[in-house]
Biotite code that builds the C-alpha atoms (Angstrom):
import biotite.structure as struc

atoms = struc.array([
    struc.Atom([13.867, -31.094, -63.743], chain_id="A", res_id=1, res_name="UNK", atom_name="CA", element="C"),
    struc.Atom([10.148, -29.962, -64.287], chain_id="A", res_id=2, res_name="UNK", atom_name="CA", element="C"),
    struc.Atom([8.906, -27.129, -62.757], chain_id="A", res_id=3, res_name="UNK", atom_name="CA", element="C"),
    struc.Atom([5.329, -26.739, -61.717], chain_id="A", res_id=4, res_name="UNK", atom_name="CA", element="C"),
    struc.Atom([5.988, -23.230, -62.077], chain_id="A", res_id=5, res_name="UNK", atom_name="CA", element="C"),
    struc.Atom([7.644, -22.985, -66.117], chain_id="A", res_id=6, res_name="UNK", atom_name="CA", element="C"),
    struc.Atom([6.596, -20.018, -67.471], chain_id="A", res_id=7, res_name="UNK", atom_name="CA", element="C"),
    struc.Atom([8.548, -18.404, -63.937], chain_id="A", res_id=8, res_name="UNK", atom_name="CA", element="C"),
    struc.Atom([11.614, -21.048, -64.225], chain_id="A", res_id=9, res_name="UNK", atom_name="CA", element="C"),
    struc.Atom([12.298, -20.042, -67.679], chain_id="A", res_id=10, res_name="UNK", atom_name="CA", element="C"),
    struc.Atom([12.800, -16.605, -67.023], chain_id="A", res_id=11, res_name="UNK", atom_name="CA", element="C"),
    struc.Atom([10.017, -14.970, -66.146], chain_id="A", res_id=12, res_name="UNK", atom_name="CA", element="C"),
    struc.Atom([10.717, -15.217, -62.340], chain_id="A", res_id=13, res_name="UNK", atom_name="CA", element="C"),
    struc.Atom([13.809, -12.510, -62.948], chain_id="A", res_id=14, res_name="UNK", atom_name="CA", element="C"),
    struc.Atom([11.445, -10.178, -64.588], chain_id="A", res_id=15, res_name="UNK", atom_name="CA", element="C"),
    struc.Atom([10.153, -9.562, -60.911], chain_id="A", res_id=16, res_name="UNK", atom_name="CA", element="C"),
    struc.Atom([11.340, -7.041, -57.974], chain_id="A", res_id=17, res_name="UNK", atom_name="CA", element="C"),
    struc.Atom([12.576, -9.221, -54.899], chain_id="A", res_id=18, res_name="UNK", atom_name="CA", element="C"),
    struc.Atom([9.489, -7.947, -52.910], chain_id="A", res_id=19, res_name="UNK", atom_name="CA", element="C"),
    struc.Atom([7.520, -9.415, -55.833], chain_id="A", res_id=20, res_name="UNK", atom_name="CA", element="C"),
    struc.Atom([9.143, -12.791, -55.642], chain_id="A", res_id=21, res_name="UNK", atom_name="CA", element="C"),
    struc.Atom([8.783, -12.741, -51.742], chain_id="A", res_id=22, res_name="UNK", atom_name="CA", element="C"),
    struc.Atom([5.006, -11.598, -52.246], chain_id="A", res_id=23, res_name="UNK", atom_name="CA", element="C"),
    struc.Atom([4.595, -15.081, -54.531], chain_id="A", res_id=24, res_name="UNK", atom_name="CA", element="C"),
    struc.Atom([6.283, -16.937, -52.270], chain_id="A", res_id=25, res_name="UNK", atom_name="CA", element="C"),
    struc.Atom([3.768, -15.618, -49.698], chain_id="A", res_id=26, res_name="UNK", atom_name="CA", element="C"),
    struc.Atom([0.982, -16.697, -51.645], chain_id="A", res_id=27, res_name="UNK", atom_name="CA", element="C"),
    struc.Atom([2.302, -20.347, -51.747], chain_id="A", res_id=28, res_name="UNK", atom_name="CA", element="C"),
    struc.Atom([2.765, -20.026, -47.658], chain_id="A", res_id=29, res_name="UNK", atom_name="CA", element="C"),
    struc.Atom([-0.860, -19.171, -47.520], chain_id="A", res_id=30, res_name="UNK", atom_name="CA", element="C"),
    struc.Atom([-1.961, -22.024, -49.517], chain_id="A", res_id=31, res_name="UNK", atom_name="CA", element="C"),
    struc.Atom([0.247, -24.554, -47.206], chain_id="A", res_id=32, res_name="UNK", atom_name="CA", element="C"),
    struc.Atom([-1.242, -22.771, -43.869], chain_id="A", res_id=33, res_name="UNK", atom_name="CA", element="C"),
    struc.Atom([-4.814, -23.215, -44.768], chain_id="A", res_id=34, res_name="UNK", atom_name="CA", element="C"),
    struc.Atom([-4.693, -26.938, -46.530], chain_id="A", res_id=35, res_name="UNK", atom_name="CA", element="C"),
    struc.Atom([-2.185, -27.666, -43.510], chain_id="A", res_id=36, res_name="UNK", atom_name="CA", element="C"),
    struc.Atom([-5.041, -29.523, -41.116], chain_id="A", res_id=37, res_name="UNK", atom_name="CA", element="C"),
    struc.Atom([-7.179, -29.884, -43.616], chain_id="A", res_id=38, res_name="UNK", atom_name="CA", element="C"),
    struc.Atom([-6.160, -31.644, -47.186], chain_id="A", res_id=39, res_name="UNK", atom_name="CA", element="C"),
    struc.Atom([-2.868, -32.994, -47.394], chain_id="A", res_id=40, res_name="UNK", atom_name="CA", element="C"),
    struc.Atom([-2.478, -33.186, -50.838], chain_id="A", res_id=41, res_name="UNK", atom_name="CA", element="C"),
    struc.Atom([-2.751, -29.665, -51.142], chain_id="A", res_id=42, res_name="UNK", atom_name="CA", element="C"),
    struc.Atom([-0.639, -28.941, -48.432], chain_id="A", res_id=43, res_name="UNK", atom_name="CA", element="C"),
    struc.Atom([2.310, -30.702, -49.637], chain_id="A", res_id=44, res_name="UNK", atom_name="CA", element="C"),
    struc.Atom([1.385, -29.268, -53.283], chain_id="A", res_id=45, res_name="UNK", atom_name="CA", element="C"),
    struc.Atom([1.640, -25.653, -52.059], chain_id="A", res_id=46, res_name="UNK", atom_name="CA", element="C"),
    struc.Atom([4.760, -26.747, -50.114], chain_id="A", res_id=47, res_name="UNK", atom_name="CA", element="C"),
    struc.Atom([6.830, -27.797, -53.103], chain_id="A", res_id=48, res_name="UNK", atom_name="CA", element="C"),
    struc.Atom([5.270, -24.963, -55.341], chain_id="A", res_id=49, res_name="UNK", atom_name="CA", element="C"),
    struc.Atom([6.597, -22.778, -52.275], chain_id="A", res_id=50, res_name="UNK", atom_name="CA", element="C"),
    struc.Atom([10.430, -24.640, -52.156], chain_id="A", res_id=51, res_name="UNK", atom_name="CA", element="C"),
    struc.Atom([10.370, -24.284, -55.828], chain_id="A", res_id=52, res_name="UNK", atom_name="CA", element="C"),
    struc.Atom([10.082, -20.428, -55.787], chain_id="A", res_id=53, res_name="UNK", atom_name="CA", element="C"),
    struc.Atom([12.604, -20.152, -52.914], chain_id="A", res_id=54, res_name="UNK", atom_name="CA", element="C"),
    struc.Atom([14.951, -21.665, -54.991], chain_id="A", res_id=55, res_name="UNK", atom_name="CA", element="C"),
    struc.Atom([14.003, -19.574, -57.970], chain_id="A", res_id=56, res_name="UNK", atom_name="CA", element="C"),
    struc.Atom([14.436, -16.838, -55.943], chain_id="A", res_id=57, res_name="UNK", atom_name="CA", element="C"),
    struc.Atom([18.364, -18.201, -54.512], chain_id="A", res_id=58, res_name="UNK", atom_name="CA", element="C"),
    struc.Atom([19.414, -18.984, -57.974], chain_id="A", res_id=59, res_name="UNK", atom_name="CA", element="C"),
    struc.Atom([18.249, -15.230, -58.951], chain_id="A", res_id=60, res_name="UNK", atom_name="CA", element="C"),
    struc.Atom([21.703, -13.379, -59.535], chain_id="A", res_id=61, res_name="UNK", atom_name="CA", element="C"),
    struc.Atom([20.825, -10.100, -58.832], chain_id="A", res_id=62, res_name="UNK", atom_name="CA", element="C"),
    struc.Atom([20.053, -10.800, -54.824], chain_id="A", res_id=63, res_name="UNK", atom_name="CA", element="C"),
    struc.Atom([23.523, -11.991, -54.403], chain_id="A", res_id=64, res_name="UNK", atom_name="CA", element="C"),
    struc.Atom([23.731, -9.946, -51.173], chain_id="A", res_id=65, res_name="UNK", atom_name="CA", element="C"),
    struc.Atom([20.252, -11.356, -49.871], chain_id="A", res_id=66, res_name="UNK", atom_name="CA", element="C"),
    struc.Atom([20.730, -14.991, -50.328], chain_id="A", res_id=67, res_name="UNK", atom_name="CA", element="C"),
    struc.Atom([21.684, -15.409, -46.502], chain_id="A", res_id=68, res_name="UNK", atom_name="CA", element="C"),
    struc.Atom([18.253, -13.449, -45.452], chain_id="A", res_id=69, res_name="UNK", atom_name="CA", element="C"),
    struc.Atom([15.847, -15.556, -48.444], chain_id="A", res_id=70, res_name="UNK", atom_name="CA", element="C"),
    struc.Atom([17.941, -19.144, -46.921], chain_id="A", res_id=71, res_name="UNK", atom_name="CA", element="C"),
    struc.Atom([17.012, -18.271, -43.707], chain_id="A", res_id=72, res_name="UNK", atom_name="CA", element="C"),
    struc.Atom([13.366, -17.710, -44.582], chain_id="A", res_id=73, res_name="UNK", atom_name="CA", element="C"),
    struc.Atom([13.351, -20.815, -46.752], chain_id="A", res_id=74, res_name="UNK", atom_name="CA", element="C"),
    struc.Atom([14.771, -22.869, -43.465], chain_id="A", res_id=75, res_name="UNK", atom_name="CA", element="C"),
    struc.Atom([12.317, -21.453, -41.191], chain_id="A", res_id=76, res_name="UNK", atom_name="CA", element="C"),
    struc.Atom([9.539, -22.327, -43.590], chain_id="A", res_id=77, res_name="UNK", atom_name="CA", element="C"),
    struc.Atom([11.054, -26.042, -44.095], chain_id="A", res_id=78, res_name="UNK", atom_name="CA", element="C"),
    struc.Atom([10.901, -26.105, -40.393], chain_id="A", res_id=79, res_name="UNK", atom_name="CA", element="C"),
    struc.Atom([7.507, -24.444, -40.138], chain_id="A", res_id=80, res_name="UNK", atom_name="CA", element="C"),
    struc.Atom([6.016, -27.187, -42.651], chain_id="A", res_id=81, res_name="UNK", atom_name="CA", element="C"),
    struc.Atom([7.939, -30.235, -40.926], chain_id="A", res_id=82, res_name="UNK", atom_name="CA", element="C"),
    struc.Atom([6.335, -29.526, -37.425], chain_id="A", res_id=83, res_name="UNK", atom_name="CA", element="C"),
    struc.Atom([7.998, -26.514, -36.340], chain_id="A", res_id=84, res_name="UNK", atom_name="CA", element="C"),
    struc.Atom([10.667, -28.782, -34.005], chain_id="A", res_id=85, res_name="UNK", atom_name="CA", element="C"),
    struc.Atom([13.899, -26.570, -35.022], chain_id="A", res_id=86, res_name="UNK", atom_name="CA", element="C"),
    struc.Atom([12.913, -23.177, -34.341], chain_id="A", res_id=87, res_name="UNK", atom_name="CA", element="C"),
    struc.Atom([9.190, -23.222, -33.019], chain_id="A", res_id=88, res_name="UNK", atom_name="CA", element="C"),
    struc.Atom([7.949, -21.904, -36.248], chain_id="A", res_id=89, res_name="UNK", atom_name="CA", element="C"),
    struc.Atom([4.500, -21.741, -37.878], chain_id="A", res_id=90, res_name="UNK", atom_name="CA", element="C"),
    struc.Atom([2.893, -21.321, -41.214], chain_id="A", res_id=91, res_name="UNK", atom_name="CA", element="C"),
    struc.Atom([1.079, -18.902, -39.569], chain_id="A", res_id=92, res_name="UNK", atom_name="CA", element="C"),
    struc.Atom([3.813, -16.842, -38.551], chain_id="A", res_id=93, res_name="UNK", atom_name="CA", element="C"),
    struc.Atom([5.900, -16.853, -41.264], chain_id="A", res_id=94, res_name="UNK", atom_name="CA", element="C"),
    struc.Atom([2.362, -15.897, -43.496], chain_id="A", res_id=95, res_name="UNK", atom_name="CA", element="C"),
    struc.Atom([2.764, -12.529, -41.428], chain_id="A", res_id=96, res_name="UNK", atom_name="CA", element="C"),
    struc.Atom([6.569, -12.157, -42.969], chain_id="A", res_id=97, res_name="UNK", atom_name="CA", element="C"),
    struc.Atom([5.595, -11.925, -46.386], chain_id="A", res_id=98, res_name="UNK", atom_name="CA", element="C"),
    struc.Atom([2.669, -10.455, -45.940], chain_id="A", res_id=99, res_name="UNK", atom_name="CA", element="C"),
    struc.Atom([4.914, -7.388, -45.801], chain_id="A", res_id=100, res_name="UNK", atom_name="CA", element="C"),
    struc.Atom([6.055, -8.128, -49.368], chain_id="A", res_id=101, res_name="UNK", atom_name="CA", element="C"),
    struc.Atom([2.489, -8.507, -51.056], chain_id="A", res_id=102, res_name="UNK", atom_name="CA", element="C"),
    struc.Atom([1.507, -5.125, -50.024], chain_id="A", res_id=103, res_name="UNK", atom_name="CA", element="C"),
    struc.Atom([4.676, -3.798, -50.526], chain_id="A", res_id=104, res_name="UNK", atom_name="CA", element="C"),
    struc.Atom([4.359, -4.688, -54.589], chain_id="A", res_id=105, res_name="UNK", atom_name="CA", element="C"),
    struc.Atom([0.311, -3.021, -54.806], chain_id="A", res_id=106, res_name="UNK", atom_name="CA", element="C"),
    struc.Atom([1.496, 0.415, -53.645], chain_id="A", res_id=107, res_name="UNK", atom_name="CA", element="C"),
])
């Protein structure tokens, strides 16, 4: 499998705290929300980029007691970029979420 993220998938990723990994992920959310109306190749790139962090993040043995929490956020997001039929979620919304995270990691 290639990663669009490497130097993270070979290791790198577990050098981070899991508000660290959330904060990334919350970077790639960003990216989707604003390219979401606008340029669809981006949108779909930040989406994958996004999916492949989540799963980063879920294969990441030391959150063995968080997976349910980061599956949950990674469904809600899969909803979020597929129309938001499931759950009535937005990009914009779930932006908010780990929002938390990135300013969590600069104090």
């Amino acid at each position: 499998m290639a990663f669009q993220h490497s130097s993270l998938a070979s290791g790198r990723w577990q050098n981070f705290s899991l508000a660290e990994q959330l904060g990334n992920i919350g970077s790639e959310v960003h990216r989707a929300r604003v390219a979401e109306a606008k340029n669809e190749g981006r949108f779909i790139a930040a989406r994958d980029r996004a999916l492949e962090l989540f799963d980063l993040t879920l294969a990441d043995p030391r959150w063995r007691g968080r997976l349910r929490e980061i599956a949950r956020a990674r469904e809600v997001f899969c909803d979020a970029v597929s129309g938001g039929t499931l759950y009535g979620s937005a990009l914009k919304d779930i932006e908010s979420y780990f929002d938390r995270f990135a300013l969590a990691t600069r104090k």
